[in-house]
N, C-alpha and C positions, 0 to 999 in steps of 0.2 A: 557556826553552820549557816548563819543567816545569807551570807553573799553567799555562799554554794546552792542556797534554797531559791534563790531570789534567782542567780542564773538556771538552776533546772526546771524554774517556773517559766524559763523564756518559751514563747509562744509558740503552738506545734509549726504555725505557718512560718515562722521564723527561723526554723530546724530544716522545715523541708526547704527553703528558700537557701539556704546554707548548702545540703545536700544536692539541691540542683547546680550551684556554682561551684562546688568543688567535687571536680570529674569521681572520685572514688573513696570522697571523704567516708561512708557507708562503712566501705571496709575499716577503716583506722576506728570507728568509732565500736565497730562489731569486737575486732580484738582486745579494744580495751575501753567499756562500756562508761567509766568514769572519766573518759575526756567527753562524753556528750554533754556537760553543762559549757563547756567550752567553744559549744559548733559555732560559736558566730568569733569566738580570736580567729580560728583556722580560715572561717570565709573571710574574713576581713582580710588575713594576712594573704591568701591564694589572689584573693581580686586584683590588691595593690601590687603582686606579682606579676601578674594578667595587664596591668594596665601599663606599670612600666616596661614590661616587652613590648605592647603594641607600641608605647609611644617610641621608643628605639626603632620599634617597624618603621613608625610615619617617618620618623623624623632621621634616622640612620640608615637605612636600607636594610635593618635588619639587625640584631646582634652577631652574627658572622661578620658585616662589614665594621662595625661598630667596635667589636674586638680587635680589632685591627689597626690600633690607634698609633702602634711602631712602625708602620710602614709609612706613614707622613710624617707624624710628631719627632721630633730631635733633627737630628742633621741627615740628609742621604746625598749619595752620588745622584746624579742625573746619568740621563743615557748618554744626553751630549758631552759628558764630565763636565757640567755643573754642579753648582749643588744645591740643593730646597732647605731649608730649615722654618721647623715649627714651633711654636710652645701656646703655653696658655699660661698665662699670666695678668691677672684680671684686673689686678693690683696695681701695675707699674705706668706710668706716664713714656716710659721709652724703653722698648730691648735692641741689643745690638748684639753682633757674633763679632766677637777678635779670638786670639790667637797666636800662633806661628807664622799663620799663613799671611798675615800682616803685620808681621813685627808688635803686637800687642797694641794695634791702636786701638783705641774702647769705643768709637763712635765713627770709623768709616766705613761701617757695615748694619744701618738700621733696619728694622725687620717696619714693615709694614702692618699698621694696625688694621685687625679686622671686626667682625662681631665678637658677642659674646667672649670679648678677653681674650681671644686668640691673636696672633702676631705670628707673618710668615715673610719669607728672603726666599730670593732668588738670588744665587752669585753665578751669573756667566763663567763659560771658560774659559782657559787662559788662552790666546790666540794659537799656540803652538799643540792644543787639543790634551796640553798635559794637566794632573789631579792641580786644581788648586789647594786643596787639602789632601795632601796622602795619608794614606795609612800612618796609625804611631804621633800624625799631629795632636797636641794641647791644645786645645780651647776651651772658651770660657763665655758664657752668657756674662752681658752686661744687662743691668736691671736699673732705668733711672728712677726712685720711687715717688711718688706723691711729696716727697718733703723735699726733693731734691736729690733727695744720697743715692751715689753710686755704687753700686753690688755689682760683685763677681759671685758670680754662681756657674753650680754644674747642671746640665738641662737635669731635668726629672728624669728623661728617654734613654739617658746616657747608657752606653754599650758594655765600658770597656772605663773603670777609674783606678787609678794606681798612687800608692805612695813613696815617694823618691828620700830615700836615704833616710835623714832623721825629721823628714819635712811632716808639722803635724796635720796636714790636710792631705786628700787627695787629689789628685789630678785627674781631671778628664780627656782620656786618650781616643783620639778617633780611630775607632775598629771597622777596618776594611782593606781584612787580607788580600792579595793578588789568588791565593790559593784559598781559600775555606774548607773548613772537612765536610769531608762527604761521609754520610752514613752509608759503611757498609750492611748492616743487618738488619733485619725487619725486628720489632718489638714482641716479646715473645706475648703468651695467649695470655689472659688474664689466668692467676693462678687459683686454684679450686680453694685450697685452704693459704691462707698468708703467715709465711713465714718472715716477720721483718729483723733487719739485722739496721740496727740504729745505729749511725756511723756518721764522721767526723772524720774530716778530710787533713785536717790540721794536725789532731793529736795522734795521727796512726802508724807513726813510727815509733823505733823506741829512745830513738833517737831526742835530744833535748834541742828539739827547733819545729820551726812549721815544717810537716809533710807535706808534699806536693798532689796535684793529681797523679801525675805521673808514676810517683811511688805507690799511690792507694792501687792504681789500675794495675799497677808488675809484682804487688806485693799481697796486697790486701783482697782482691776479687776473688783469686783463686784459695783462700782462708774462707771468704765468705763460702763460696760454692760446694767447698768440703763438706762444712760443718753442717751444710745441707738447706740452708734459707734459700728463698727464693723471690725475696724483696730487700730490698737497701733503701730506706730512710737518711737521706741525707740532710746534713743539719749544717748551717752556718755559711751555706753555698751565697744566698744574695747579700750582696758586699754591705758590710758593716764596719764603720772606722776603728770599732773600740771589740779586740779581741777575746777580750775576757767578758764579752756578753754574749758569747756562747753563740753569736749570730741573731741575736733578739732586737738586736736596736740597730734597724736597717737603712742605709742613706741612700744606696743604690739601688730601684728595684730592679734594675735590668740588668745591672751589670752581676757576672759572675765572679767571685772573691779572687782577686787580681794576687792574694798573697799565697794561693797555693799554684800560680800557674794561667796559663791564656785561657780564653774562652775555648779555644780550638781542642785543648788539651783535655778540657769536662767535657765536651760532645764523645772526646775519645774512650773516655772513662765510661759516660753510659752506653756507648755504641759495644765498648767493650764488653760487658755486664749484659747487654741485652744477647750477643752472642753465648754466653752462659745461659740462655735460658733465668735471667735475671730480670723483675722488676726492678724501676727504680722512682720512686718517691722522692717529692723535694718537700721540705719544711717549710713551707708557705709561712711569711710573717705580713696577714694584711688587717692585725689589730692594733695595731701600734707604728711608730715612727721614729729615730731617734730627734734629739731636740737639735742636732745637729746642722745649722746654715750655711758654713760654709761651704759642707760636702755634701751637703745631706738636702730633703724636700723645705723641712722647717724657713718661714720667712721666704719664698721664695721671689716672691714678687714684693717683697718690702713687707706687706701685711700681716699678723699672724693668723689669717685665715688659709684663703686658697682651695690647697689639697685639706686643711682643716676645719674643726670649728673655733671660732675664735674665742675669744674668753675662757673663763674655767670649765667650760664642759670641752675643749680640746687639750685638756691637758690631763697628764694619769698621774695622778700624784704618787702611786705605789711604784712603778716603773720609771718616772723622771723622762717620760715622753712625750708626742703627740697623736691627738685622735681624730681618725678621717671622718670627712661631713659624708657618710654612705648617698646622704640622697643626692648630694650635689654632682649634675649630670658629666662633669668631665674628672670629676673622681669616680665615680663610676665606669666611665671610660678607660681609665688610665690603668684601676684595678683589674678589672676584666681583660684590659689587652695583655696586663701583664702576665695572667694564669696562661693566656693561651702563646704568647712569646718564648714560657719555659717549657711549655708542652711542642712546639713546633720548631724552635730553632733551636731548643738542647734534645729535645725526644725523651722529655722525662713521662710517663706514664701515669700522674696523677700529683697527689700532694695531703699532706698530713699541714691542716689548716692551726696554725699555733693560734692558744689564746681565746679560743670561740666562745669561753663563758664572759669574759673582760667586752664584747664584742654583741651579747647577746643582749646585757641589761647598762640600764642608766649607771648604776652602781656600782659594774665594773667585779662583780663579785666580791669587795673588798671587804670587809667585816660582815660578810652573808653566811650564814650557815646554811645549807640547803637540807631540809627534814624531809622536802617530797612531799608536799603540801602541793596542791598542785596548782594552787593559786600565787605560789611563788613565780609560778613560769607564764602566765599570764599577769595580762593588766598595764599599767602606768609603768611600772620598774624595767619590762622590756623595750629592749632600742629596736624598735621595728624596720627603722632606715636599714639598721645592721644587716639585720633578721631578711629584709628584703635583698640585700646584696649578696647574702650567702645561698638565698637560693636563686639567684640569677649566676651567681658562678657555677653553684653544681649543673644549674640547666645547662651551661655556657659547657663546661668542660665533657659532661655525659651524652650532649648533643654531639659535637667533633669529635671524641671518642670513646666511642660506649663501653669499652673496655677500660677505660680510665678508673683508677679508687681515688675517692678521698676521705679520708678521715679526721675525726672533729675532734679537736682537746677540747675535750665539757668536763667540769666540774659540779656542773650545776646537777644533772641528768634531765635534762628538757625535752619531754615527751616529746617524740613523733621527730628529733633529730635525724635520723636516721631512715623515716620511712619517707614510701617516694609523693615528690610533690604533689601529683594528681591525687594522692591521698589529704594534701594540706600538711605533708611533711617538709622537711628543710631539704634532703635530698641526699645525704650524704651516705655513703657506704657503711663505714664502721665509725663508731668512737673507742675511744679510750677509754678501760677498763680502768678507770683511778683507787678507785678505793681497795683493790686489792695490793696494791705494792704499800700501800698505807700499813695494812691489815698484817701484812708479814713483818713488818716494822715494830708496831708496836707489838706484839706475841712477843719477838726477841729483847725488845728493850723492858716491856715490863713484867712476864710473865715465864715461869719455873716452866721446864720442857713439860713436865708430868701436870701445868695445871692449863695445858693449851684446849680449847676448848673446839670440839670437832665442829660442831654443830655451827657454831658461830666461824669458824673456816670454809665448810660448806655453803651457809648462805652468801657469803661474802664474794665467793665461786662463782655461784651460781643464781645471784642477783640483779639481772639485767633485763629490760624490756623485752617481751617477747616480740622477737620476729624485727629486730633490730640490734643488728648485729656487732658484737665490742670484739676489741684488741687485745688481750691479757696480757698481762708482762710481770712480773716478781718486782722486776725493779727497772731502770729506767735510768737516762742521763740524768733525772731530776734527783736521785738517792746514789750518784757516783761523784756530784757535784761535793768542793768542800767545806765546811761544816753539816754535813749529814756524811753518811758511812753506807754501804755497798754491802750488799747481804753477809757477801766472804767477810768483810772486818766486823759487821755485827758479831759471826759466829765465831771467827777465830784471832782476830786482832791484831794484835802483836807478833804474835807464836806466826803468822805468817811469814815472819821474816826471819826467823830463826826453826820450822821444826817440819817444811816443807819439805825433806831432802827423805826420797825413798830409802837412803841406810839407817837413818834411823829408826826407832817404833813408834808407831804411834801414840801422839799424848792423847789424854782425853778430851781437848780442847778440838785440838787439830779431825779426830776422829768423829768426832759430833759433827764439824762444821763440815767436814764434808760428807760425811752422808745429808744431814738435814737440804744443805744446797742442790744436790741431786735433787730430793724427795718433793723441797718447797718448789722447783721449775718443773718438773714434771706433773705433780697436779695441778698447776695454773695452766701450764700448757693446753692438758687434756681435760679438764673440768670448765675452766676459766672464760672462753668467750668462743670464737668465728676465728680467730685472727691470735697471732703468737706473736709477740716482739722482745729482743736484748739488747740491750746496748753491747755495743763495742767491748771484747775485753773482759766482760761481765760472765762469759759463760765458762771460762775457767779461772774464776776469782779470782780477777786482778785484786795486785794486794794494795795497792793507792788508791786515794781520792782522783778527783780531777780538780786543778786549779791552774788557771791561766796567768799568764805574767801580768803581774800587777806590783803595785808599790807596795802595796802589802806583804809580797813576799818578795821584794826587791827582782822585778820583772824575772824571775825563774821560769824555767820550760821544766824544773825538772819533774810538776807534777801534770804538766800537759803533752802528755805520751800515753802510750800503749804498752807494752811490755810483751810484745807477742813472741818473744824468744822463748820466754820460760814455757811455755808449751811443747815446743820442740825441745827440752833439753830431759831424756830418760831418767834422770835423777833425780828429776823434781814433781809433786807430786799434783801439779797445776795442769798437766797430762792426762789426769783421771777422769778433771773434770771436764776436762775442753772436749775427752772422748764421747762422753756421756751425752753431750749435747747434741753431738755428731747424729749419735746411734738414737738419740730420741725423735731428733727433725727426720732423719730416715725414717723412720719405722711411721711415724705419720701422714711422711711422703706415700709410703706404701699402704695405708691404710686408711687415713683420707678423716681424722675424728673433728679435722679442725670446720671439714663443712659439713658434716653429721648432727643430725640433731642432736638437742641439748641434753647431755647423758643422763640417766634415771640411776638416782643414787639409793642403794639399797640399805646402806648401814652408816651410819654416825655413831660408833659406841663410844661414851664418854670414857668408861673405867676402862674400858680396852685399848683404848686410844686405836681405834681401827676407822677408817673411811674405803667404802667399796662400792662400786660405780661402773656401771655399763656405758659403752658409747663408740660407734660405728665396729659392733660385731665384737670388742676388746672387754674383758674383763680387766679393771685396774682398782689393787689393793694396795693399802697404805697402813702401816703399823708405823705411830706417831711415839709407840711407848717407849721412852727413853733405855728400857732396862728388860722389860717380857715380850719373851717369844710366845708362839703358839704352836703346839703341833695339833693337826687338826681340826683348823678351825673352818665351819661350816659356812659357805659363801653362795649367795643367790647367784642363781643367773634364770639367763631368757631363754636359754641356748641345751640344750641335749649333745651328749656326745665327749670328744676326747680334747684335752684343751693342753697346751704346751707354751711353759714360759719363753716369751720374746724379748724381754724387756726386763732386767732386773739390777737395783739400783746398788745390790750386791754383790756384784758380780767382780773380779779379780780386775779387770781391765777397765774397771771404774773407781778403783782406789775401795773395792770393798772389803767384806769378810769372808765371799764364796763360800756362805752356808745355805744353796739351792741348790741343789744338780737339776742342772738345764734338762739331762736323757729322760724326767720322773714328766710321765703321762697321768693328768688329772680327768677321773672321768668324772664326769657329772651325774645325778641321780636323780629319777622322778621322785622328790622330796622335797616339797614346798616351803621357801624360804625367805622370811624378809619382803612375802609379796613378790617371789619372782620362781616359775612351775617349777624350778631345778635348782639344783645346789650339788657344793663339790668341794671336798675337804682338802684343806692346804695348810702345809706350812708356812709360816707367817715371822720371822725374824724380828725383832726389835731395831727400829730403824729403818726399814724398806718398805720403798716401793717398787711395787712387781707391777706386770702387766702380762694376761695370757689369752689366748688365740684361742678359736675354736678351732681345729684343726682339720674337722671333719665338714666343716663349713668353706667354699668357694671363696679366696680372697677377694 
């Protein structure tokens, strides 16, 4: 307790000098009164926010102009069809442009040295007013280094990089269609509660090859829109060499993944989507780097600095990558132009920030347990450079689009993430609810249905910072990946491949695991955070892992698909659940619990294995006991009046038992219960979860 003592002993004048520099710190410290030994991290970190905006003022014209670093940097037409090329490369003794356009000579196109490491070409037109470079040309930065050696690199800016047949590199192709798409549709509103559908463009057929856009957009959209989400999470879109990293280890940040289709063909994909009434999220990767030189940022200018830090703190020993110097001012640059290049020339609406705990301290989270100590999240061990760049991106993206979301993978739980800057928060909309898909995990791998513990589900639900808002999820692409297992094969395994087929009976295997998979996504749904998200696939328990071609399994596609047929086929019972999902994301569409306050939980009974919980006007009960029903059993509410099941996890056209009649009117009674004025006797089934209406109540 000493250094906790020692900070709450900092000086009152020291607190209010704090409070004056950061515009509405008051608040953040009012809601949660044990960040106030911490007011001088928060003013510390707000100032050196404040000062690197201003100095972008002085010295950019602004972070609007500043953002903006693709519209000079890399190669452009000229008006007169010329063309300008830029880079920065700080490193090198000589850059040059070759090419097509010159027969690949390496040195009869030198870029002029500027300041601060910058290097710019002018190439005139050809006399007859035609592209010196067309659309579809290969080029290639030449980089002569300090030692002499000559590199072939792709610019950092690049648009548009492809791999030709079995060649193991990329090529950088100049993008600059005659035609470009035009968006037809406006971006729809931001949506009240987020329904996100986590999705991968590659494995979404069921087919054993790369999907395209073009099949996600004619195939896939219209699955999405059914089943009733209202966001898309896009993963793997910024071009990465090596496939089976899921899109984590990124070499191109501008370019869009050349192996599922054009750049033209993803504007089509989100313009299409947005015509749905669809957000659409990009999986931002800006913690990491792959170690990748030839196609990739790594080495770029000969040095292993640059866009990095050099030495062992630019490298992540757990991921085999490299790590950007935040503060350094044309990485800064390059990051920032890049959040707003995906926002403005694909129209994605926001981004799910990968990595943010690897990003927020020295240590990268790597053998860190996080207790919530909350001296973990200040001090020495945070990367403040980081810390500074993550909230000049939310400034950066919330400023040109106030409707924009972004969301933070924290592991950590680092207060005030989420709350807004002027508070001395990081700025970000939602995090990631982690330790709940954790939580369902272990319950199934180590613990008897009948020794699941409510209470300890509950908290797990319903333990998040107040008034910072998380993403729930059961499970994730991180528990679909192979060597872990997917909730469906936790519960039913095997038997999924053999005992799925509606003519037969149900075994006991099969029976459990699809009720419990219902029960476990619908109280995460509706207990669990602000925000709902599934992976691809995941909502009618796909029976595979995901694994990407690799040598390990002698480059197979066959577990890098989707299986979205078995849904469609009436005999199989992978239909129950994909309904279930459907009729949950509606009824929350219609009912709104995802931006309702945080539901007031009336009952956790251990031996009854019951959990029962209020939240936006919805009574929702939950009978966990493997084997006892209830007739009768007595349930709080806030509410007076006649109540009618909406929602029931047993229901025939959910793969259940149909031991509820929907027509049975619940009325409630002045009889105090559980701490809530009313209460109303129900049947309670072994295995369900229900959800019911006040019906006497105004939707």
């Amino acid at each position: 307790m000493a250094a906790s003592d020692a900070r709450a002993d900092c000086s009152e004048a020291a607190l209010a000098a704090a409070l004056a520099d950061v515009p509405e710190l008051a608040r953040l410290l009012e809601i949660d009164p044990y960040l106030k030994p911490f007011a001088l991290d928060f003013q510390r970190r707000y100032k050196r926010f404040n000062e690197t905006l201003n100095n972008i003022g002085e010295n950019e014209g602004g972070i609007d102009k500043f953002s903006r670093g693709y519209e000079s940097f890399g190669v452009h037409r000229c008006a007169d069809g010329g063309l300008y090329c830029k880079e920065w490369a700080p490193g090198a003794e000589g850059v040059f442009l070759t090419g097509d356009f010159n027969d690949w000579n390496p040195f009869s196109y030198p870029y002029k040295k500027l300041d601060y490491g910058k290097w710019e070409l002018y190439i005139p037109p050809k006399r007859n007013k035609s592209l010196l470079v067309p659309h579809g040309s290969k080029l290639k930065v030449v980089i002569r280094s300090k030692s002499g050696e000559i590199l072939y690199r792709i610019s950092p800016w690049a648009k548009y990089v492809t791999r030709e047949g079995d060649n193991v590199n990329y090529d950088w192709i100049h993008w600059d269609p005659e035609h470009p798409y035009k968006f037809k549709h406006s971006k729809p509103k931001k949506p009240r509660g987020l329904r996100i559908y986590e999705s991968h463009v590659g494995i979404s057929s069921y087919e054993g090859k790369i999907a395209s856009y073009k099949h996600f957009t004619c195939n896939v959209l219209p699955r999405i829109k059914d089943l009733g989400y209202n966001c898309i999470q896009m993963m793997a879109i910024m071009e990465h060499a090596y496939y089976a990293s899921f899109g984590y280890q990124i070499t191109s940040f501008f370019a869009a993944s050349s192996r599922y289709g054009t750049p033209e063909e993803l504007k089509e994909l989100v313009d299409t989507a947005h015509s749905m009434g669809i957000t659409v999220l990009l999986d931002v990767v800006h913690s990491h780097a792959s170690k990748n030189s030839e196609d990739g940022l790594n080495m770029f200018d000969g040095t292993d600095s640059c866009y990095f830090h050099s030495g062992p703190r630019g490298n992540h020993d757990l991921w085999d990558s490299r790590l950007f110097a935040y503060s350094s001012w044309e990485v800064l640059r390059f990051l920032l132009s890049n959040l707003r290049w995906w926002l403005e020339e694909y129209g994605f609406d926001g981004f799910r920030f990968d990595g943010v705990t690897s990003m927020l301290y020295h240590h990268h989270g790597m053998g860190q347990g996080f207790s919530g100590d909350y001296h973990e999240y200040f001090g020495l061990q945070v990367d403040e450079d980081a810390l500074i760049y993550l909230l000049l991106a939310n400034h950066l993206i919330h400023t040109l689009y106030p409707d924009s979301i972004t969301i933070a993978e924290d592991v950590s739980g680092m207060p005030a993430l989420c709350s807004p800057i002027s508070q001395g928060g990081v700025g970000f909309d939602y995090r990631l609810a982690m330790a709940i898909p954790d939580k369902w995990i272990q319950l199934l791998k180590e613990f008897k249905d009948e020794d699941w513990n409510m209470g300890n589900i509950v908290y797990t639900l319903t333990n998040r910072r107040y008034l910072e808002k998380c993403i729930a999820y059961a499970e994730s692409h991180d528990q679909a990946l192979v060597g872990d297992k997917t909730l469906a094969f936790w519960l039913m395994d095997s038997e999924m491949y053999t005992n799925m087929s509606v003519l037969t009976p149900f075994t006991p295997v099969i029976d459990r695991g699809i009720q419990l998979h219902k029960m476990i996504r619908l109280i995460t749904h509706a207990l669990g955070g602000e925000g709902y998200l599934n992976f691809m696939g995941n909502e009618f328990g796909h029976p595979e892992w995901l694994d990407f071609p690799r040598k390990g399994n002698n480059e197979s596609y066959h577990y890098a698909r989707r299986q979205f047929h078995l849904t469609d086929d009436d005999l199989l019972r992978y239909k129950f659940l994909n309904n279930f999902d459907r009729d949950m994301n509606k009824l929350e569409e219609r009912c709104g619990w995802l931006s309702a306050p945080q539901a007031y939980v009336s009952e956790k009974h251990e031996a009854n294995k019951i959990i029962a919980f209020e939240r936006a006007g919805l009574l929702f009960i939950f009978n966990f006991h493997p084997s006892k029903s209830y007739t009768d059993y007595r349930v709080g509410t806030t509410l007076p009046g006649k109540f009618k099941i909406v929602l029931d996890t047993d229901a025939a056209e959910y793969g259940g038992h149909q031991r509820l009649d929907h027509n049975t009117d619940f009325f409630s009674e002045d009889f105090k219960h559980n701490e809530r004025p009313y209460s109303l006797l129900v049947y309670i089934p072994s295995r369900v979860g229900l959800v019911l209406q006040n019906v006497d109540m105004p939707n």
